[in-house]
Each structure stands twice: as structure tokens, then as C-alpha cells.
C-alpha positions in Angstrom: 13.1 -22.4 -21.9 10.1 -21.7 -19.4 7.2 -23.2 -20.1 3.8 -21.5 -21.3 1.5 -20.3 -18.9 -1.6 -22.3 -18.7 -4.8 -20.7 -18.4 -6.5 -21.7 -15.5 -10.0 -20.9 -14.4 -10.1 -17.5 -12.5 -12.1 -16.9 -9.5 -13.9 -13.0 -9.3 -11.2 -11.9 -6.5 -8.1 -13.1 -9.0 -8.3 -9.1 -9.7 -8.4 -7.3 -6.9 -11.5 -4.7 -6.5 -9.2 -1.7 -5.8 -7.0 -2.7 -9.2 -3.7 -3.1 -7.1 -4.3 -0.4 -5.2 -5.3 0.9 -1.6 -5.3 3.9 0.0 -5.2 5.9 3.7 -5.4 8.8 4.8 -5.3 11.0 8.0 -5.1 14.6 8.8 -2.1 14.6 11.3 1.1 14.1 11.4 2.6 10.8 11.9 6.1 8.6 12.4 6.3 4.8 12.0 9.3 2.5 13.0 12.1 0.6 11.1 10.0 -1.6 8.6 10.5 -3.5 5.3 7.1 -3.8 3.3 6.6 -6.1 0.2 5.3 -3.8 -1.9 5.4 -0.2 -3.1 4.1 3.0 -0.9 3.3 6.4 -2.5 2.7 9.2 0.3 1.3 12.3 -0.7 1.4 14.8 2.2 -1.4 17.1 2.5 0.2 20.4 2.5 3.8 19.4 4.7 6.7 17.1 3.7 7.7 13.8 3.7 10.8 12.4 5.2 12.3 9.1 4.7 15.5 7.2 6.6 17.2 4.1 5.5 19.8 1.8 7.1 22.6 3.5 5.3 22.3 6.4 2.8 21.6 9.7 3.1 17.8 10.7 4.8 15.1 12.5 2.3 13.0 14.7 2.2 10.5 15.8 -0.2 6.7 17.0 -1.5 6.3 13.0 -1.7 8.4 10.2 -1.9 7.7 6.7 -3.4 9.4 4.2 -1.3 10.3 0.6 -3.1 9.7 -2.7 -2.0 12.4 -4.4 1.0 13.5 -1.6 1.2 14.6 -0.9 5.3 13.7 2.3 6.8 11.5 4.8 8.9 9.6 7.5 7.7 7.4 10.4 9.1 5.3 13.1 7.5 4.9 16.6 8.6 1.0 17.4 8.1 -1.9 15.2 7.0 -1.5 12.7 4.0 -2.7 10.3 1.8 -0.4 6.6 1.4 -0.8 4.5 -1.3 0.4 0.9 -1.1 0.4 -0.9 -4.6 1.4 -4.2 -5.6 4.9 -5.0 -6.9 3.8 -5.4 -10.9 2.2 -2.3 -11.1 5.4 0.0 -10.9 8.9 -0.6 -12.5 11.2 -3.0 -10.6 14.8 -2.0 -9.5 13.7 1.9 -8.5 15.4 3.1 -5.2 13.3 6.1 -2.9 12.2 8.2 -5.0 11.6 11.9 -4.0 8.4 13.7 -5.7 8.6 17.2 -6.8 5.3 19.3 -6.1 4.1 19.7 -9.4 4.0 15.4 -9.4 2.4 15.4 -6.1 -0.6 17.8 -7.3 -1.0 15.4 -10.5 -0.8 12.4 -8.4 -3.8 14.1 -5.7 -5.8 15.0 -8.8 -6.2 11.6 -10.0 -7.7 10.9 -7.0 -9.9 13.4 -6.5 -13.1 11.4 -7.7 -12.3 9.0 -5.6 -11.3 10.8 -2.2 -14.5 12.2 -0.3 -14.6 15.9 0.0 -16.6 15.3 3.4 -16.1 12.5 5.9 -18.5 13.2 8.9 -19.8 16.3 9.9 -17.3 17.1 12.3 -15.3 18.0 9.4 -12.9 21.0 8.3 -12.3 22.4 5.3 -8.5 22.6 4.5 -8.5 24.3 1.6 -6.7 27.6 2.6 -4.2 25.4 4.0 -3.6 23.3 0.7 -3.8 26.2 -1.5 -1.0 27.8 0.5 1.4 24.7 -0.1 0.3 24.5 -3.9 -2.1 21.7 -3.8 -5.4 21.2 -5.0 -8.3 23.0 -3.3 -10.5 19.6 -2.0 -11.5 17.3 -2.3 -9.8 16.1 0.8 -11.3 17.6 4.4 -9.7 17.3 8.0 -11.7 15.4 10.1 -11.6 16.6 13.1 -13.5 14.0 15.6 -11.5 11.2 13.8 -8.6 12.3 12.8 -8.5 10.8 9.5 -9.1 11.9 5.8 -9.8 8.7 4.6 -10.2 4.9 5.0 -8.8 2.1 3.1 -10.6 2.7 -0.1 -10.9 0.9 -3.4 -9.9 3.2 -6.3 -11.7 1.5 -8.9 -11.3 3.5 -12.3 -9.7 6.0 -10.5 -6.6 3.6 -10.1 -6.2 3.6 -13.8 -5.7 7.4 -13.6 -3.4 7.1 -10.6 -1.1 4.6 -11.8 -1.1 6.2 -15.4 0.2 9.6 -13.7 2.6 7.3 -11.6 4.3 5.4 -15.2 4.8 8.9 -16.5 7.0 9.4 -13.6 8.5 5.7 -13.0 8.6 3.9 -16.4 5.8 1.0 -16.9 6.5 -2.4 -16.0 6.9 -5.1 -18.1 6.5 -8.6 -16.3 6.3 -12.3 -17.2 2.6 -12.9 -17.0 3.3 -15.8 -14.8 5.0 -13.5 -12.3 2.1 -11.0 -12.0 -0.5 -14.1 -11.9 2.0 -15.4 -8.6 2.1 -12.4 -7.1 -1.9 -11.7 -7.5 -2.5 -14.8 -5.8 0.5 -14.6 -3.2 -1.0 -11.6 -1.9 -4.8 -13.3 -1.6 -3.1 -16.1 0.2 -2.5 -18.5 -2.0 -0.1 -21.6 -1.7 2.5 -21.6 -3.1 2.3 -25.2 -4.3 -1.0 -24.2 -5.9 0.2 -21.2 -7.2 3.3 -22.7 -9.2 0.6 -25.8 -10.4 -1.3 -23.3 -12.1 1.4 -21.5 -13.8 3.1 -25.3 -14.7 6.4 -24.5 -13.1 8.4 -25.9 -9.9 7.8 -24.2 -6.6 11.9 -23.4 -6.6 11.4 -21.8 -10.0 8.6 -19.9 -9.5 10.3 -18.3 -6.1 13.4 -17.8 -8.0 11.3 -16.0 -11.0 9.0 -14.3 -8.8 11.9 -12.9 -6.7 14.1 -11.8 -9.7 11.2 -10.0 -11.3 10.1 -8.0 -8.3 12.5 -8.5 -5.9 10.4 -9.7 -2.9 10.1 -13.2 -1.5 7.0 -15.2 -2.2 6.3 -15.9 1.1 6.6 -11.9 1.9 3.7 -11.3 -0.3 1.4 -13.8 1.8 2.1 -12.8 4.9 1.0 -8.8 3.4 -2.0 -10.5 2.4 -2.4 -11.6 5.4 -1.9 -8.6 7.5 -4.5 -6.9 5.3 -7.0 -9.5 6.4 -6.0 -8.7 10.0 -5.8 -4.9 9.9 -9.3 -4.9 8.5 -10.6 -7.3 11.3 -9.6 -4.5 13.8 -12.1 -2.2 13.9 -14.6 -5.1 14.7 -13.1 -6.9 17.2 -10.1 -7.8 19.6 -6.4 -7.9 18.1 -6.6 -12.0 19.0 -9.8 -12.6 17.0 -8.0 -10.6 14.0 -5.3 -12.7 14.5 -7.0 -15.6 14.2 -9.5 -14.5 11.5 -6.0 -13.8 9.5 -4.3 -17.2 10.1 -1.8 -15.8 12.1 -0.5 -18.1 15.1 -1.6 -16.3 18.0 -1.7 -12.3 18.7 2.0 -12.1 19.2 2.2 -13.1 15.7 0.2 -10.7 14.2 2.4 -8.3 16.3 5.8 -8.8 15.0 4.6 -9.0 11.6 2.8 -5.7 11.6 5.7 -4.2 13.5 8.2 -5.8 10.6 5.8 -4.8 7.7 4.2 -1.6 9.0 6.5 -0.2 11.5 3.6 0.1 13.8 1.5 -2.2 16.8 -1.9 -3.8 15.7 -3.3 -2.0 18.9 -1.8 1.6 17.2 -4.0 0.6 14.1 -6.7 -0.8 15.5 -7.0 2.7 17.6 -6.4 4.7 14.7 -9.4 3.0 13.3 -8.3 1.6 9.9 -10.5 -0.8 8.3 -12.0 -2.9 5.7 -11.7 -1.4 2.3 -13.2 -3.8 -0.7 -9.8 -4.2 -2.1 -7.8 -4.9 1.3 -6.5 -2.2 4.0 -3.2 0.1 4.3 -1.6 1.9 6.6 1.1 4.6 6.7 4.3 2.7 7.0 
């Protein structure tokens, strides 16, 4: 028998500001390489499709898709979007791709709608016409058209609730060992692992062994995506070696494989894209 978890005193960032959940947008089509990230990606095309193709299996296509954790594969969409990346707990474990019909992929954009800005600078361009043609909600998304992007990495805040409420009626809710979502909470903040299994009073080869059974990705994954968030929203502020080293990451080259193995794309793609710091972390298409 496991034993209890112990209750140890939380710091203010044990619950991440965005509630699991970060978001990015852009208003133009895009591709990304063969990648494997650790957690969960929703992406929500703006008025195209989304296509997704694995090692081996068939390709898909769809309104959306929501694409599971380790799970190899490239992926492209067709028009602007908005990509959700959400921690491991927060959806039911042992889904494959999932394709989105439209009617999910309107709900899904309405939950976010008081989140999303309808205007992002003034270069911006309504799209309404063009979403209302594909069946999606008028707004509150806009093109924008000196950018390129709809949004940056924000923090949903209540509006997360609403998302990942729409998102259970669709995948199932979890149901996790308490000491699994506490490891994975603190995994992807960059905890130690050694601290991390103190806390919850079990061995390090236990906790990996629970943490990977319950949601299927590595420990060690989940750090090094905590990590690449740290880097990814150094970007915009400095040189891809000072990100690197703000992150913990060994040197540039570092940073560049593992945002290449995670992402599917170069640090130098994202850091000319312009993503950024977001209170909750960053994400990026993948």
C-alpha cells in the first residue's frame, strides 16, 4: 500500500496563474516538425483545418484536433489559430489524437472569448466575415496584421475553468492520485525530483514509476517543458544564449534540440515570431 500524502507547505506558484493552461495564437498559417511534447495541445483553427501526421497511422484532418502527450508527429494548420497546451492531469490519460467536430470547436472558442482580446494593436483586422463563413464565432479574435499574431501566451484565469469544463464534456474528467498531480505541478516548475518524491513521502523510483503510469510521460520530460517555458519567454528580451542560460539549459545548442524535440521548431523561429512571457508560462504551436 502507498503511503498517505503529506501535506506540505505550498508556495503561491504551486498553482499555476493560468490554472494549467496557456494559450497562442497567430493569424497565419503554420507547419512545425516531427516533435513529442509532454503534455496535451488543443488547436483551434480560426476559420481553416487542422492536420496532424504520426509515425505510423493514418494522417488527420479536422475543425480541431487534440493531440496527447508523447505522442510523435508533425502538424500544420491551414489559416490562423489558437493552441492550447495543458498539463497532463487536467485531461483523461490514455486518449489517442482526437479529431474535433465544428460544433466542439465553436464551444471550445467561446469559452475563451473573455479571455481572447478582440483588438491587439491598431494595425488590426476584423475577421469576422471570414469566421462567420467557416461557422465560428463572430470575434472576439482579430488578425493582426503588423504582427502577425492573434494572441500571446496568456493566462486564462477563470476562463480556464470554462475551457476545460467544455473540454471534459468531450474527453472524460481525470481522476488522479493526488500525489501524481502534486509531482507533475512541481515537475513542470522545475522541481527536483528528489524534493518532489520527499514531499509526497515516496522513493524517487516510485514516484517516476507512478507519475509515468498515471500520465504517461517521464518525470524528467515534464522539467525540461518547464524549462523550455522559462526559455521561450526570455526570447523576446534578449539573445537565444542568455534564454538559455536564464532557463538552466547547458548552452544555446541545448536549448535548440530540446525546442526542436518538444516544439518541432528553432528558438530563433520563436523568438522571431515574437512569443513571450505570459503569467502562467509560454506556448507555442507544436
Amino acid at each position: 500500500m502507498l503511503p498517505p500524502l503529506r501535506t506540505p507547505a505550498l508556495e503561491r506558484n504551486d498553482r499555476a496563474p493560468d490554472g494549467g493552461v496557456t494559450v497562442f495564437g497567430e493569424s497565419a498559417p503554420f507547419q512545425v516538425g516531427r516533435h513529442r511534447h509532454p503534455v496535451w495541445k488543443v488547436v483551434l483553427p480560426l476559420g481553416g483545418h487542422a492536420w496532424l501526421r504520426p509515425d505510423t497511422g493514418a494522417s488527420v484532418t479536422a475543425a480541431g484536433l487534440i493531440v496527447p502527450p508523447e505522442f510523435a508527429h508533425t502538424c500544420g494548420v491551414t489559416s490562423g489559430y489558437v493552441a492550447l497546451f495543458i498539463d497532463p492531469t487536467l485531461i483523461r490519460p490514455g486518449l489517442g489524437p482526437v479529431a474535433l467536430e465544428p460544433a466542439t470547436v465553436r464551444r471550445l472558442h467561446a469559452a475563451l472569448s473573455s479571455t481572447l482580446p478582440s483588438t491587439l494593436s491598431s494595425a488590426a483586422t476584423d475577421d469576422r466575415a471570414e469566421r462567420a463563413a467557416n461557422g465560428l464565432p463572430a470575434g472576439p479574435v482579430t488578425r493582426d496584421a503588423a504582427a502577425g499574431f492573434l494572441a500571446g501566451p496568456l493566462a486564462l484565469g477563470d476562463a480556464a475553468s470554462d475551457f476545460l469544463a467544455e473540454l471534459a464534456a468531450r474527453t472524460g474528467a481525470p481522476s488522479l492520485d493526488p500525489r501524481v498531480a502534486y509531482a507533475v505541478r512541481r515537475g513542470l516548475l522545475g522541481e527536483a525530483p528528489a524534493v518532489i518524491a520527499a514531499d509526497v513521502g515516496l522513493s524517487m523510483p516510485r514516484l517516476r514509476a507512478l507519475v509515468r503510469a498515471a500520465v504517461g510521460v517521464p518525470l524528467v520530460r515534464l522539467r525540461r517543458w518547464g524549462r523550455l517555458r522559462v526559455a521561450v519567454s526570455a526570447l523576446p528580451g534578449g539573445s537565444v544564449a542568455s534564454a538559455a542560460a536564464e532557463a538552466g539549459f547547458a548552452d544555446q545548442a541545448h536549448l535548440a534540440r530540446t525546442a526542436r524535440e518538444l516544439l518541432g521548431r528553432t528558438p530563433g523561429s520563436l523568438r522571431k515570431y515574437g512569443c513571450g512571457a505570459g503569467s502562467g508560462g509560454v506556448s507555442c504551436i507544436g
